[in-house]
mmCIF entry with sequence, helices, sheets and N, C-alpha, C, O atoms, coordinates in Angstrom:
data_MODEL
# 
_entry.id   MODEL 
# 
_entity.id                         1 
_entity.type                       polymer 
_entity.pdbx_number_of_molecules   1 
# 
_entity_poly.entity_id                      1 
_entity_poly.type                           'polypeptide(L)' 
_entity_poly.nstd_linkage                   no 
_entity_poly.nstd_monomer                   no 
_entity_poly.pdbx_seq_one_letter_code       
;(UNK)(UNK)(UNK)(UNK)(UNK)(UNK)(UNK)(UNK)(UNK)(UNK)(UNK)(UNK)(UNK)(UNK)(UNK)(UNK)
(UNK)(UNK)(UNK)(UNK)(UNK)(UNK)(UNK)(UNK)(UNK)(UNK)(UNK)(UNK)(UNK)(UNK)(UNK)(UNK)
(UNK)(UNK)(UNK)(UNK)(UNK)(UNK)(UNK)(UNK)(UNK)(UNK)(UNK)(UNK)(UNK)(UNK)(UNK)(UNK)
(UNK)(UNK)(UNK)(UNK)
;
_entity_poly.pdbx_seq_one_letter_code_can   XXXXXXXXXXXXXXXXXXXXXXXXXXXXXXXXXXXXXXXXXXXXXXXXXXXX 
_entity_poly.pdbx_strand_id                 A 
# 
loop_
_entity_poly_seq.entity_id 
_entity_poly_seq.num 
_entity_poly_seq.mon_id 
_entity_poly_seq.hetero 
1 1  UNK n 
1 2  UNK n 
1 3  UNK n 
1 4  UNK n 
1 5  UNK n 
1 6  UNK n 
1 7  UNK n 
1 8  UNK n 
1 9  UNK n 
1 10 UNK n 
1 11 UNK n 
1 12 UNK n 
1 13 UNK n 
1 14 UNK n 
1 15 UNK n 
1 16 UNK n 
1 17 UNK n 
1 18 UNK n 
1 19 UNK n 
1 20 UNK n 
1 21 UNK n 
1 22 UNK n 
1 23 UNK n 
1 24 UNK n 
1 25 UNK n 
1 26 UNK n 
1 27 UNK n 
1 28 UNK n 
1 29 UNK n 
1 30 UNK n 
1 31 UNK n 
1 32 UNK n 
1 33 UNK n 
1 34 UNK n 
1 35 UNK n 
1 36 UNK n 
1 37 UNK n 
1 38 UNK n 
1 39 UNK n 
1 40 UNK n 
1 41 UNK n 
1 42 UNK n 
1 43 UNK n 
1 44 UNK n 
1 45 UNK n 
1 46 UNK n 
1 47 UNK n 
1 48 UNK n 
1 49 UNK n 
1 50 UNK n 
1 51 UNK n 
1 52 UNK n 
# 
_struct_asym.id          A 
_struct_asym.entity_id   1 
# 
loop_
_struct_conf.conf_type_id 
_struct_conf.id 
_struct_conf.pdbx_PDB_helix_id 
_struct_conf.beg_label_comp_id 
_struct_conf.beg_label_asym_id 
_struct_conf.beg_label_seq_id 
_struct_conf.pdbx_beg_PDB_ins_code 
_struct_conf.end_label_comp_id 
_struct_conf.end_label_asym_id 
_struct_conf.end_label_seq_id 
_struct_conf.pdbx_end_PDB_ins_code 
_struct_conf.beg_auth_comp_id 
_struct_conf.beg_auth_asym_id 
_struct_conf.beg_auth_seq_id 
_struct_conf.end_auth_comp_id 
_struct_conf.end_auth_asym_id 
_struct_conf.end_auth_seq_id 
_struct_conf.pdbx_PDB_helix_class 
_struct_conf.details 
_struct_conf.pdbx_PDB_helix_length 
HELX_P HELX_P1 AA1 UNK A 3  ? UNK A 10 ? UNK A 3  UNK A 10 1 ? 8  
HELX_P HELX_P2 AA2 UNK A 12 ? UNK A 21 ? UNK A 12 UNK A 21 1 ? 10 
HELX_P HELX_P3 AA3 UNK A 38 ? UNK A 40 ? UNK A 38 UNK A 40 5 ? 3  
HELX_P HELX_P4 AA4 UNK A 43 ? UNK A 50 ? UNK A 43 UNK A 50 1 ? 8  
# 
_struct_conf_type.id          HELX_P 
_struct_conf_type.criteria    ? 
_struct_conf_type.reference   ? 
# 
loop_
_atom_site.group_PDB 
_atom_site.id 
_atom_site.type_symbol 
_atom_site.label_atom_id 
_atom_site.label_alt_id 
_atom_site.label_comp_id 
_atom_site.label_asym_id 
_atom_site.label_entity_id 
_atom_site.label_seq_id 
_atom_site.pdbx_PDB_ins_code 
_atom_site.Cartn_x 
_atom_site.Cartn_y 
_atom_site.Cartn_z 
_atom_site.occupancy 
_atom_site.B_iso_or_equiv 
_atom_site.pdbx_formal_charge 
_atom_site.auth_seq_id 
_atom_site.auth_comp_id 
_atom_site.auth_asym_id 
_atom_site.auth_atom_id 
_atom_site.pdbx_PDB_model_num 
ATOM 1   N N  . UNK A 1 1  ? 133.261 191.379 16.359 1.00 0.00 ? 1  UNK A N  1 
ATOM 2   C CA . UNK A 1 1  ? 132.329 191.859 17.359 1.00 0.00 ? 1  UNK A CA 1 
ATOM 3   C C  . UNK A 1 1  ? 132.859 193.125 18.039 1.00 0.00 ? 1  UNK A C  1 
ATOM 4   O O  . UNK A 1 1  ? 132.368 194.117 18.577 1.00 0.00 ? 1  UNK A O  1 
ATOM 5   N N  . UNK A 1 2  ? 133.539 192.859 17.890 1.00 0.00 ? 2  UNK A N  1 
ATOM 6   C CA . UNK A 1 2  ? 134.745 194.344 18.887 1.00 0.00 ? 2  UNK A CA 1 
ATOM 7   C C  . UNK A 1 2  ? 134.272 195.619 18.506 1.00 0.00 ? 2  UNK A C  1 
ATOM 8   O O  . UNK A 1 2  ? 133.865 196.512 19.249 1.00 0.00 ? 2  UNK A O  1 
ATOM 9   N N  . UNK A 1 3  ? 134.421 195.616 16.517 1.00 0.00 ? 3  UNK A N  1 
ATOM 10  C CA . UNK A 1 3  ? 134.363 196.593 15.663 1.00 0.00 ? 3  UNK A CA 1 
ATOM 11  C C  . UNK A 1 3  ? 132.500 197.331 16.102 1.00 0.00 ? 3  UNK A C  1 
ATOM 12  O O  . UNK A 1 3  ? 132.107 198.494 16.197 1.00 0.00 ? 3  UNK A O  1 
ATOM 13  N N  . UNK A 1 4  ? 131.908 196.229 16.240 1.00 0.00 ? 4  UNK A N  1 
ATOM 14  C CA . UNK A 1 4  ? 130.394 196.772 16.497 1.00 0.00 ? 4  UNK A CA 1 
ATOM 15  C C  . UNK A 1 4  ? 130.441 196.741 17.701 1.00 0.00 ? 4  UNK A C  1 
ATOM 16  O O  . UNK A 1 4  ? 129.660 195.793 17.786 1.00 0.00 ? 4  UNK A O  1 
ATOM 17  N N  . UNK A 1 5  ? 130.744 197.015 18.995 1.00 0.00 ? 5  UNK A N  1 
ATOM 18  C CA . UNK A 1 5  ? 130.645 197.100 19.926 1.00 0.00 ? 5  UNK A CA 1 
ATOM 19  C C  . UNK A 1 5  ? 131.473 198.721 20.428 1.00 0.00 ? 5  UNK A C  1 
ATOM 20  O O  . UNK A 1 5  ? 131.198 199.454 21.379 1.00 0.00 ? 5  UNK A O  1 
ATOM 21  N N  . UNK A 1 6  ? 132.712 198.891 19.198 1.00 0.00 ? 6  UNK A N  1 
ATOM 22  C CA . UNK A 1 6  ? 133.223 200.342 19.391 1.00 0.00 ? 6  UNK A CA 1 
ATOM 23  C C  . UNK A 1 6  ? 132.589 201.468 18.696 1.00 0.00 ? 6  UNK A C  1 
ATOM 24  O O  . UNK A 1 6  ? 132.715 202.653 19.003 1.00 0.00 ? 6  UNK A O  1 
ATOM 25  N N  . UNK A 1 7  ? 131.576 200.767 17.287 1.00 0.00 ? 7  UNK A N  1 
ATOM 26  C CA . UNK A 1 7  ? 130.859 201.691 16.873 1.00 0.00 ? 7  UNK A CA 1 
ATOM 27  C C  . UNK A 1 7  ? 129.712 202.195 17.718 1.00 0.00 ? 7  UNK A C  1 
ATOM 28  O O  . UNK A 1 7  ? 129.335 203.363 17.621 1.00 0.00 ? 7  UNK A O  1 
ATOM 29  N N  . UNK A 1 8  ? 128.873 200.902 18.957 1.00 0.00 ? 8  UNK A N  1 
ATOM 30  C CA . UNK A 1 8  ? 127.886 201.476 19.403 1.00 0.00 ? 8  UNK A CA 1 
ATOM 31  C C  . UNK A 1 8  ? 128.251 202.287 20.670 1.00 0.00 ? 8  UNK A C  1 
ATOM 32  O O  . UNK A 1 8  ? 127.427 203.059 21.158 1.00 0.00 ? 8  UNK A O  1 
ATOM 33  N N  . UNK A 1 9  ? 129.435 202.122 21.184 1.00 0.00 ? 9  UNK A N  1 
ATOM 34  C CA . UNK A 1 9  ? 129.729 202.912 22.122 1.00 0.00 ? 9  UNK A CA 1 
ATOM 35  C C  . UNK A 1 9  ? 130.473 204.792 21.527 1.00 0.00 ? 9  UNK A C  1 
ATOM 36  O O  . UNK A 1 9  ? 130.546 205.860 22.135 1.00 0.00 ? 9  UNK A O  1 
ATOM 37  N N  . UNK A 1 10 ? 130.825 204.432 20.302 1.00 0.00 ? 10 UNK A N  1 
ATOM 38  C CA . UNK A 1 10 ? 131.502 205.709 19.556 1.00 0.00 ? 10 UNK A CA 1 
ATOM 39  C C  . UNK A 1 10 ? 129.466 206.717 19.463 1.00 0.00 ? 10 UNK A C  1 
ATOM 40  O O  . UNK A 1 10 ? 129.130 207.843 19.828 1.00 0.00 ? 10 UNK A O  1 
ATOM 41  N N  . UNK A 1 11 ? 128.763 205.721 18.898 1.00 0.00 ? 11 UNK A N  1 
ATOM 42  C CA . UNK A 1 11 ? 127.645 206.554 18.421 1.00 0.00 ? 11 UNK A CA 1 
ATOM 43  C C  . UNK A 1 11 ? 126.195 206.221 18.989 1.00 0.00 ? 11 UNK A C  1 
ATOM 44  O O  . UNK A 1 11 ? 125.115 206.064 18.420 1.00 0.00 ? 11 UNK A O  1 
ATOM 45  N N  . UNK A 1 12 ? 126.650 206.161 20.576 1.00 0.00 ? 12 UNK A N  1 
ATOM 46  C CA . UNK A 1 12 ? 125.180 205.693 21.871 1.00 0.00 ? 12 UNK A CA 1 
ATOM 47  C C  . UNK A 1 12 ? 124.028 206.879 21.655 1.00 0.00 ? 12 UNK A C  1 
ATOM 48  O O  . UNK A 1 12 ? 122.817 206.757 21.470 1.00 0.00 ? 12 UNK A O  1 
ATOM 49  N N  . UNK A 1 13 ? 124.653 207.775 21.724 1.00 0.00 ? 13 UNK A N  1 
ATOM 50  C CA . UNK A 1 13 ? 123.987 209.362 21.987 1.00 0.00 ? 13 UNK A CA 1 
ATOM 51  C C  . UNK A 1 13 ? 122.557 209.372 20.487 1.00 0.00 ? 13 UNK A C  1 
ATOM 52  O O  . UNK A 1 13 ? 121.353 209.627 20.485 1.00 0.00 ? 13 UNK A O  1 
ATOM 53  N N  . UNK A 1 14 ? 123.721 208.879 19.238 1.00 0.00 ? 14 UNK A N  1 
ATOM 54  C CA . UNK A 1 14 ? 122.971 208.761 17.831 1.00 0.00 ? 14 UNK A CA 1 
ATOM 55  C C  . UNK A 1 14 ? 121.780 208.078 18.264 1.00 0.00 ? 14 UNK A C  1 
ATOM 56  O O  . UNK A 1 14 ? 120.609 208.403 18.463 1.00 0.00 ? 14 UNK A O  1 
ATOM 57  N N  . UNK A 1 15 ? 122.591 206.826 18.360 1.00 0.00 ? 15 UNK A N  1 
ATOM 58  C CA . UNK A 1 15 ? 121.367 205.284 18.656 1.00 0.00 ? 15 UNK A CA 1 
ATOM 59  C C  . UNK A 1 15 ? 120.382 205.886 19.045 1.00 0.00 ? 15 UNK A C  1 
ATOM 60  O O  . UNK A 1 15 ? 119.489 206.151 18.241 1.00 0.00 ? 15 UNK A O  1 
ATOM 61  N N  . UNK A 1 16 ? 120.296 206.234 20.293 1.00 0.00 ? 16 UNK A N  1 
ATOM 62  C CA . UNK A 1 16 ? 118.997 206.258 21.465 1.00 0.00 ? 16 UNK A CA 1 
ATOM 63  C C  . UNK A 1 16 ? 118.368 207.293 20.728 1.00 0.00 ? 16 UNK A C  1 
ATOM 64  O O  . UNK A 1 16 ? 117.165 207.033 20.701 1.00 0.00 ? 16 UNK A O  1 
ATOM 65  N N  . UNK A 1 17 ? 118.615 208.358 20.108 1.00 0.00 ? 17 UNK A N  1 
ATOM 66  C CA . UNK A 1 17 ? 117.927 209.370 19.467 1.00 0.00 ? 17 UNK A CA 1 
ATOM 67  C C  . UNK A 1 17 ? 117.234 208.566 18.937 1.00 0.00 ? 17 UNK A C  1 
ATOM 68  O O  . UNK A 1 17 ? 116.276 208.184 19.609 1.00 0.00 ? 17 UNK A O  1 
ATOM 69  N N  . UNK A 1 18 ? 117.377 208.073 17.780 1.00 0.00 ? 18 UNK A N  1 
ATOM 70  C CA . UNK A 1 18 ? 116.998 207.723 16.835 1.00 0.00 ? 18 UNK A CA 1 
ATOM 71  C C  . UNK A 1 18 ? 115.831 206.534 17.499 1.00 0.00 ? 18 UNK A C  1 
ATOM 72  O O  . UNK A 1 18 ? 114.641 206.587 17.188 1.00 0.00 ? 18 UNK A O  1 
ATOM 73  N N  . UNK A 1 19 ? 116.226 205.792 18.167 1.00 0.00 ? 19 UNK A N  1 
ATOM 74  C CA . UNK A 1 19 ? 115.311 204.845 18.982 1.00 0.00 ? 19 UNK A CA 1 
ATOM 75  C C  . UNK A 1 19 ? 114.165 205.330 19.515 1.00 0.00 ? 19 UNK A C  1 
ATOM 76  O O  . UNK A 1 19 ? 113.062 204.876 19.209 1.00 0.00 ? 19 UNK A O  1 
ATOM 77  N N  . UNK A 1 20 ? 114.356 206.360 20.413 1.00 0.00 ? 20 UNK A N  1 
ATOM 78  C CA . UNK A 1 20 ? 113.588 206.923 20.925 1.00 0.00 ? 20 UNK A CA 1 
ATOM 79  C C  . UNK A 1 20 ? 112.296 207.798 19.956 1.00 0.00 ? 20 UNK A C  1 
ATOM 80  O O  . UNK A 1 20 ? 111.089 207.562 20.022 1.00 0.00 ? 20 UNK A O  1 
ATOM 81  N N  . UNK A 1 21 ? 112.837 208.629 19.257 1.00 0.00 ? 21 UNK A N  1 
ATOM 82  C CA . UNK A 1 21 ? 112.118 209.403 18.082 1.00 0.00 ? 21 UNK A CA 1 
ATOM 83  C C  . UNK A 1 21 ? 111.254 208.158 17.495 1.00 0.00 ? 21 UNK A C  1 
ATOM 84  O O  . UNK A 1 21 ? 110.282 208.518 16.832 1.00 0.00 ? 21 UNK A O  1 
ATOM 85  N N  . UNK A 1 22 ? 111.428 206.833 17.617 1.00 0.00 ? 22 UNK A N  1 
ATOM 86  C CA . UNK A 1 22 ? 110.583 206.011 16.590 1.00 0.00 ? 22 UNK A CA 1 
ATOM 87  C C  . UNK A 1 22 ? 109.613 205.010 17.854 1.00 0.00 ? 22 UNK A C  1 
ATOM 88  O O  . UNK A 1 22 ? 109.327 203.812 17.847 1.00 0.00 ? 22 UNK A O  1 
ATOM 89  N N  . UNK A 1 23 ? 109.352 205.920 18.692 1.00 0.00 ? 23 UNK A N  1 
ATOM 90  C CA . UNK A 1 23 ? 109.192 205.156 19.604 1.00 0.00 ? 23 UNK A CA 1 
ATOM 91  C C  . UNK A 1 23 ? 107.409 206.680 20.220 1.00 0.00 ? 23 UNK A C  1 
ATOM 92  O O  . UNK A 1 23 ? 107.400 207.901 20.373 1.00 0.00 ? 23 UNK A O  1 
ATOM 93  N N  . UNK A 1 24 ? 106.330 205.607 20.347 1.00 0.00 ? 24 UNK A N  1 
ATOM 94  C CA . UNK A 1 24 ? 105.336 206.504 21.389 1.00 0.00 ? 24 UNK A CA 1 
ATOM 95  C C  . UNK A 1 24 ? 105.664 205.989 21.933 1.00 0.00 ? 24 UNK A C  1 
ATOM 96  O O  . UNK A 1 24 ? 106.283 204.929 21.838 1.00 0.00 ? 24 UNK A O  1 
ATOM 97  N N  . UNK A 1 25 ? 105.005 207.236 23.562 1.00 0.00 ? 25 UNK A N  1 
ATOM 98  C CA . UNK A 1 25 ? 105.776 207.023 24.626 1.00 0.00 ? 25 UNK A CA 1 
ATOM 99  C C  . UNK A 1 25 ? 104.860 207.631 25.676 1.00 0.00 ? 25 UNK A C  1 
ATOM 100 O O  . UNK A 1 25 ? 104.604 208.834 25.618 1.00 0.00 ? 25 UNK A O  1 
ATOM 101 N N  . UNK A 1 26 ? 104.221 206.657 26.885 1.00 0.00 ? 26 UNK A N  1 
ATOM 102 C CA . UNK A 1 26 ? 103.699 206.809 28.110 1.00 0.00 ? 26 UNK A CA 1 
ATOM 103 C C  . UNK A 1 26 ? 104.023 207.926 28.660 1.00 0.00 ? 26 UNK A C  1 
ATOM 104 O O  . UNK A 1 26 ? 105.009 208.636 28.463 1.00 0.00 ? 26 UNK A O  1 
ATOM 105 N N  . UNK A 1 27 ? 102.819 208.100 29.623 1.00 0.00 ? 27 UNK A N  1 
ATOM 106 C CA . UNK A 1 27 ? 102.961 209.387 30.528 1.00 0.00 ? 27 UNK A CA 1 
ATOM 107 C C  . UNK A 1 27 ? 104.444 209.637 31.373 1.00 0.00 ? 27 UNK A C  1 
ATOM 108 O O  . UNK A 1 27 ? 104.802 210.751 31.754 1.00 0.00 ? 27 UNK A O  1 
ATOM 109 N N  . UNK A 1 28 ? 105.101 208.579 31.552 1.00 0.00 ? 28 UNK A N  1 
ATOM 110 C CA . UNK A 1 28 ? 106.139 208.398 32.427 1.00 0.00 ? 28 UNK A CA 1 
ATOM 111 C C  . UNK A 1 28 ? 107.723 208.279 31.355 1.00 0.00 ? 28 UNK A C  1 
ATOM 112 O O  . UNK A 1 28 ? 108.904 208.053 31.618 1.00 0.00 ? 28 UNK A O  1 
ATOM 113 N N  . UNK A 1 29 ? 106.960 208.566 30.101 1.00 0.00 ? 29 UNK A N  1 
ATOM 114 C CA . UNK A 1 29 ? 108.104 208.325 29.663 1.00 0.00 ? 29 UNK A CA 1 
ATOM 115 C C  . UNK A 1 29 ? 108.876 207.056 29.350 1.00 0.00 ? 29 UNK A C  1 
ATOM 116 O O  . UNK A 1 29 ? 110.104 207.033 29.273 1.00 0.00 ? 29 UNK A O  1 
ATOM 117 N N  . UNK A 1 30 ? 108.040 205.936 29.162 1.00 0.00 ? 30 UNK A N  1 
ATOM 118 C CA . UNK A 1 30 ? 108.200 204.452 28.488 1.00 0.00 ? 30 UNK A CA 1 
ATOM 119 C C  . UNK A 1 30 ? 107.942 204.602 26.982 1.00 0.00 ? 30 UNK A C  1 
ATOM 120 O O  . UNK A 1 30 ? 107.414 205.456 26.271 1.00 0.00 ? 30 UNK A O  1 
ATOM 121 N N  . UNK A 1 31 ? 108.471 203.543 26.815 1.00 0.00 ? 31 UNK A N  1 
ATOM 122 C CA . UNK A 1 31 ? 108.735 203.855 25.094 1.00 0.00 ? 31 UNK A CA 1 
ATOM 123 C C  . UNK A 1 31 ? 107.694 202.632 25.121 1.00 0.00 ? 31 UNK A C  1 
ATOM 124 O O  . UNK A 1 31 ? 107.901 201.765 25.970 1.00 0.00 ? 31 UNK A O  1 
ATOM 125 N N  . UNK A 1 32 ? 106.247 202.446 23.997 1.00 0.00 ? 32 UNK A N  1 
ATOM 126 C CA . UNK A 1 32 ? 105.789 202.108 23.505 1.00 0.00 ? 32 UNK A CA 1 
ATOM 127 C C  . UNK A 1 32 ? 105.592 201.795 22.138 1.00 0.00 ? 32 UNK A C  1 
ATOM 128 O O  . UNK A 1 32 ? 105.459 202.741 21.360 1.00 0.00 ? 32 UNK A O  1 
ATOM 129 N N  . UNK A 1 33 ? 105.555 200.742 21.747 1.00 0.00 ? 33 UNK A N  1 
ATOM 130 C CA . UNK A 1 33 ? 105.523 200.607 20.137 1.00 0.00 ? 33 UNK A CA 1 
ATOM 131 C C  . UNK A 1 33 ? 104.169 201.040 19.718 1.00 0.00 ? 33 UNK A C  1 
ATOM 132 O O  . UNK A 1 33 ? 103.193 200.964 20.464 1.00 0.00 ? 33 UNK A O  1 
ATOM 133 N N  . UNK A 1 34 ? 104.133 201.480 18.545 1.00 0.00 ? 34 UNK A N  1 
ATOM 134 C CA . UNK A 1 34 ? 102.732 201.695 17.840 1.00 0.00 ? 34 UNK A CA 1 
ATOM 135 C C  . UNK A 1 34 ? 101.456 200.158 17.646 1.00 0.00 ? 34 UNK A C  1 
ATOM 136 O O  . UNK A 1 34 ? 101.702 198.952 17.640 1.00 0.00 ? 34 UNK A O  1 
ATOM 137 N N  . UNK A 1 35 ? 100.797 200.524 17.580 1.00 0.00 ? 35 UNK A N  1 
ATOM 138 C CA . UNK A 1 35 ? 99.587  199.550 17.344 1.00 0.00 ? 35 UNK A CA 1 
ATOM 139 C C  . UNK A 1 35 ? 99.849  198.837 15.919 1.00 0.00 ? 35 UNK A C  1 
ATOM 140 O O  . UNK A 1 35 ? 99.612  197.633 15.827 1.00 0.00 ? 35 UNK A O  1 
ATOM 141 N N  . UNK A 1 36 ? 100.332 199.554 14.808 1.00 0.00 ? 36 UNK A N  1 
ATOM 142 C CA . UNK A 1 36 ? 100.089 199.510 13.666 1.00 0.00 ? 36 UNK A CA 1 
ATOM 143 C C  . UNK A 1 36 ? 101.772 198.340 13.103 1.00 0.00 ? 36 UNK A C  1 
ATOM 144 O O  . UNK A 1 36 ? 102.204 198.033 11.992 1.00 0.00 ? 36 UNK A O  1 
ATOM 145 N N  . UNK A 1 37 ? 102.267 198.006 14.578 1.00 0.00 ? 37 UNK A N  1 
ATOM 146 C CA . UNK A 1 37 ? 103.710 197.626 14.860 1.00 0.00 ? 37 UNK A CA 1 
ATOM 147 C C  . UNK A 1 37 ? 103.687 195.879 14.351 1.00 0.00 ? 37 UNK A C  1 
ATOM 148 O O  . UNK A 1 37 ? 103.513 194.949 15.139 1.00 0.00 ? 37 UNK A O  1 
ATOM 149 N N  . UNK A 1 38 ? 103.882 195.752 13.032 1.00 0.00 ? 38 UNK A N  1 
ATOM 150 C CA . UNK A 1 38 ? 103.928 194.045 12.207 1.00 0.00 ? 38 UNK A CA 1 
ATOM 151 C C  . UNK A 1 38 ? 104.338 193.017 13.815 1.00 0.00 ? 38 UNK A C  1 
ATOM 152 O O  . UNK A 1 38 ? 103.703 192.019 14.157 1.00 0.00 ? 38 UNK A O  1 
ATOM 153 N N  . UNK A 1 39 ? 105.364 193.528 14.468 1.00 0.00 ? 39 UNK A N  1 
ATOM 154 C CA . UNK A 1 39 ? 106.059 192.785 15.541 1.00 0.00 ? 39 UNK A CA 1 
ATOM 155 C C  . UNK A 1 39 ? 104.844 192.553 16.926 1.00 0.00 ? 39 UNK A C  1 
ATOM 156 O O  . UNK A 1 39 ? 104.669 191.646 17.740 1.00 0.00 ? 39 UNK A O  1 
ATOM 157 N N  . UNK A 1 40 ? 104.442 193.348 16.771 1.00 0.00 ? 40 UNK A N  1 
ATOM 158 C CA . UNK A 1 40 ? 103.407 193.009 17.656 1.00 0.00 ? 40 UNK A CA 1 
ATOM 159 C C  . UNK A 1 40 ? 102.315 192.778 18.006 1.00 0.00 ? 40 UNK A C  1 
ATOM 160 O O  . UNK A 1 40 ? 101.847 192.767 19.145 1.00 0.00 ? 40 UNK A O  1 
ATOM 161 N N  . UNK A 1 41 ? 101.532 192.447 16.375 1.00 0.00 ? 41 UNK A N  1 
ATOM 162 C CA . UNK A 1 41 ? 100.398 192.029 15.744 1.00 0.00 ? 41 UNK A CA 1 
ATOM 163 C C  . UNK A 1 41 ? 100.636 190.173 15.759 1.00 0.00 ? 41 UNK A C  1 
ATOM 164 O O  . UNK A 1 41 ? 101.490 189.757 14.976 1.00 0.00 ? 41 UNK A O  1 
ATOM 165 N N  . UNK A 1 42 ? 100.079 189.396 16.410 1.00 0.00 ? 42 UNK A N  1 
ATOM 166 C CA . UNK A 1 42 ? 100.192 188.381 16.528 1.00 0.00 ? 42 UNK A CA 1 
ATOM 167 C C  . UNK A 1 42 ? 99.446  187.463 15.103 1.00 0.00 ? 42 UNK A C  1 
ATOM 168 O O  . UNK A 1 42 ? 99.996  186.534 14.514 1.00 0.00 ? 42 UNK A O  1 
ATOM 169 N N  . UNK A 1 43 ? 98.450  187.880 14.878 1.00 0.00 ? 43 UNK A N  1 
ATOM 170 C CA . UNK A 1 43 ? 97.417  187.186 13.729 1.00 0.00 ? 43 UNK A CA 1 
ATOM 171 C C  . UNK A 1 43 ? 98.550  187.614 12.787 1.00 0.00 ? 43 UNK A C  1 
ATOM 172 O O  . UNK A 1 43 ? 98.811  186.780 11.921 1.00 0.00 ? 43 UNK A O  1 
ATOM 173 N N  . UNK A 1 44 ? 99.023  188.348 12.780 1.00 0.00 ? 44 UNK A N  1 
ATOM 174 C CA . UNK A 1 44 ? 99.781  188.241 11.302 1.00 0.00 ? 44 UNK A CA 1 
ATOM 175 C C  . UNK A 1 44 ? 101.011 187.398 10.731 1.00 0.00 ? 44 UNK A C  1 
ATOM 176 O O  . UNK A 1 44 ? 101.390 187.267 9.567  1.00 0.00 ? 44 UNK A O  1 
ATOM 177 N N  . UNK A 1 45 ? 101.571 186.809 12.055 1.00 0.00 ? 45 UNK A N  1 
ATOM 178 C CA . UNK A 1 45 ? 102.798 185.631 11.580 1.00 0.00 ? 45 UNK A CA 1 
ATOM 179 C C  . UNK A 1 45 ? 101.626 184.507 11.309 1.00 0.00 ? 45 UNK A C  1 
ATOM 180 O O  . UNK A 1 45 ? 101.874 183.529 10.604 1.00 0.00 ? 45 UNK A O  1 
ATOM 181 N N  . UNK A 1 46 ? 99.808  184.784 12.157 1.00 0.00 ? 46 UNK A N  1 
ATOM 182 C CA . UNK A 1 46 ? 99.246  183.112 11.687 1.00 0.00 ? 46 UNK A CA 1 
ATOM 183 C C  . UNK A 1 46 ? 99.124  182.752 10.615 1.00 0.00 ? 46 UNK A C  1 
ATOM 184 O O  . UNK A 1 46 ? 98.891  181.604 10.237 1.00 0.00 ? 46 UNK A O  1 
ATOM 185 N N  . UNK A 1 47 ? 99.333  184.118 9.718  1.00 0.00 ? 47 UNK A N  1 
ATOM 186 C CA . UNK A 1 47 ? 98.758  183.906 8.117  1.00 0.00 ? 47 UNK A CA 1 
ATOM 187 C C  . UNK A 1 47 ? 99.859  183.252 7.755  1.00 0.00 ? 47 UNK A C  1 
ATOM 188 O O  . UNK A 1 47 ? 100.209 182.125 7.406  1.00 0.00 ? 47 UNK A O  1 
ATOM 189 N N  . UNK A 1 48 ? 100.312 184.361 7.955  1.00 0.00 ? 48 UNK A N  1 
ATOM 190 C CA . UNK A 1 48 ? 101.928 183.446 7.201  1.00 0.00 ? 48 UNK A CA 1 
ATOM 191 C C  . UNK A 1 48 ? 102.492 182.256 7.516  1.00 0.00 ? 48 UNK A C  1 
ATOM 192 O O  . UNK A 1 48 ? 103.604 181.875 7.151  1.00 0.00 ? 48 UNK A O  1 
ATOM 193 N N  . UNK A 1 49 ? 101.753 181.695 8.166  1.00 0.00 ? 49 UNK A N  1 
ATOM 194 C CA . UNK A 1 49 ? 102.297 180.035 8.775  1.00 0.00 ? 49 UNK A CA 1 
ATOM 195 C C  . UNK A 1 49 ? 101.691 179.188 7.356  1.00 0.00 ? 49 UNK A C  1 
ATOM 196 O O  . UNK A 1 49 ? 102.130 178.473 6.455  1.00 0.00 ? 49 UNK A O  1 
ATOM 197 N N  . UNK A 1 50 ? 100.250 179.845 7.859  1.00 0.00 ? 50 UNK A N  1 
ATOM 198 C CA . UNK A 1 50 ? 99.393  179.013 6.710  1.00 0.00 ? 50 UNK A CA 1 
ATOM 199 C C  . UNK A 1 50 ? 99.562  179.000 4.844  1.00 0.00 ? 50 UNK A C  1 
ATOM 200 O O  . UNK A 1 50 ? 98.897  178.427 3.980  1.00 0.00 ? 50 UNK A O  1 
ATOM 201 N N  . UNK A 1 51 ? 100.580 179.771 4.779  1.00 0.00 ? 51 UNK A N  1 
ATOM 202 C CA . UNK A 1 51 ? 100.598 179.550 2.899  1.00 0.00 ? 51 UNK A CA 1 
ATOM 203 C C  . UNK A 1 51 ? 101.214 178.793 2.677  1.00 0.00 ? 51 UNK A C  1 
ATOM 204 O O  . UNK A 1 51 ? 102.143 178.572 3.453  1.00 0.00 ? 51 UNK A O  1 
ATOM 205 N N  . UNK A 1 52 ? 101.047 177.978 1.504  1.00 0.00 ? 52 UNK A N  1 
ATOM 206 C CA . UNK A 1 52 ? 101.831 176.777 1.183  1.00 0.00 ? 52 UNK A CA 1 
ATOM 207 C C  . UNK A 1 52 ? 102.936 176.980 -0.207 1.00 0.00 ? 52 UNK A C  1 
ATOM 208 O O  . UNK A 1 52 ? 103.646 176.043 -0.572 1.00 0.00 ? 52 UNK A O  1 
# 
């Protein structure tokens, strides 16, 4: 855990870029996920409950 905890502090500046860039984002500057976002489409884990 150490080892990933010195990489995210060695490469924070990277991270958040990269986070941010994949991210729409409110008038204020909140990061919003897209609509089109699997994670936040709810009907779509229902399907997948239902296959057998």
């Amino acid at each position: 855990m150490r080892d990933f905890h010195k990489f995210i502090e060695k490469n924070r500046r990277e991270m958040y870029a990269v986070a941010y860039s994949n991210c729409k984002h409110d008038e204020e500057g909140h990061c919003i996920f897209p609509k089109d976002d699997p994670w936040m489409n709810d009907t779509v884990w229902d399907t997948d409950q239902h296959i057998k």
